[in-house]
N, C-alpha and C positions, 0 to 999 in steps of 0.2 A: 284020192281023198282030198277035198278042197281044204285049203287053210283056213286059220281062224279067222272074223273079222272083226276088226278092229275101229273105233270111232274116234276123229279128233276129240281134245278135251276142246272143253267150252274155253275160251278164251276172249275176255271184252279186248277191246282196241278201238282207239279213239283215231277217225279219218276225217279228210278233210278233200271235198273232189274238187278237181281242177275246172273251173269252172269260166267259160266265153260267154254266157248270154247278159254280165251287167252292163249296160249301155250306161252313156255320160259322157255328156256335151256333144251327142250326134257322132259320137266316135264308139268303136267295140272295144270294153277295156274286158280285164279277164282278174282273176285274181289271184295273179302269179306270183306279187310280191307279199301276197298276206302267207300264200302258201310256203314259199322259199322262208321267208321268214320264220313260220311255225316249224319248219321241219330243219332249220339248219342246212336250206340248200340254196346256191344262186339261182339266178334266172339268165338265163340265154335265150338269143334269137337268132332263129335259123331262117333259113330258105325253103318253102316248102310249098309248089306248085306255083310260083311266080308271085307268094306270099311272105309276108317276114311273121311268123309266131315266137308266141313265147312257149319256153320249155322252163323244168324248173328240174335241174339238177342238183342230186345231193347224194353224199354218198353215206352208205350205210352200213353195219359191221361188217356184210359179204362182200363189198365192194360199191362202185359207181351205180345209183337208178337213175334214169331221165325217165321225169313224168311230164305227158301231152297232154292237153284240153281233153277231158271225158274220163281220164285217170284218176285214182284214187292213190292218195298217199295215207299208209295206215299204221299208225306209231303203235309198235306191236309189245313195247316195252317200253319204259322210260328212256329216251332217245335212242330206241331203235325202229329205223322207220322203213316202210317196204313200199314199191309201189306195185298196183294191182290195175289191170282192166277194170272197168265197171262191170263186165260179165264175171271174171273173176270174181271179184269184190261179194256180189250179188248172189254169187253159187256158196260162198264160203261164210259168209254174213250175214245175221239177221236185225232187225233193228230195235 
């Protein structure tokens, strides 16, 4: 006999994607520090395929997230922030 099923409740939350395509002054900037900013996390730069990116760490009531270029940061509470894939994001989310 199969269980019952069950649906998330609705839930609004306000995100913000981690986003590389603003170009300025012939250089790729990203907007890591508006992000770290809104969400109560640094920015770090890593090494990644003979590249230096930005990441934007922050930790959140479960612990440490690191969110990448194409991540969603999604404050799921008043300063409780989570970070998501965009496919996540996108499966769990509607706008």
């Amino acid at each position: 006999m199969p269980g019952k099923k069950y649906s998330l409740r609705s839930v609004k939350a306000e995100q913000l994607a981690f986003d590389a395509s603003k170009e300025q002054d012939d250089k790729k900037r990203t907007n890591a520090e508006e992000l770290a900013e809104w969400s109560g996390g640094e920015v770090a730069w890593v090494e990644r395929n003979g590249n230096t990116v930005p990441q934007v760490v922050l930790t959140a009531r479960t612990g440490t997230r690191v969110a990448n270029v194409g991540d969603y940061v999604v404050e799921l509470s008043e300063g409780n922030f989570t970070v998501m894939s965009s496919d996540e994001f996108e499966r769990s989310y509607q706008v």
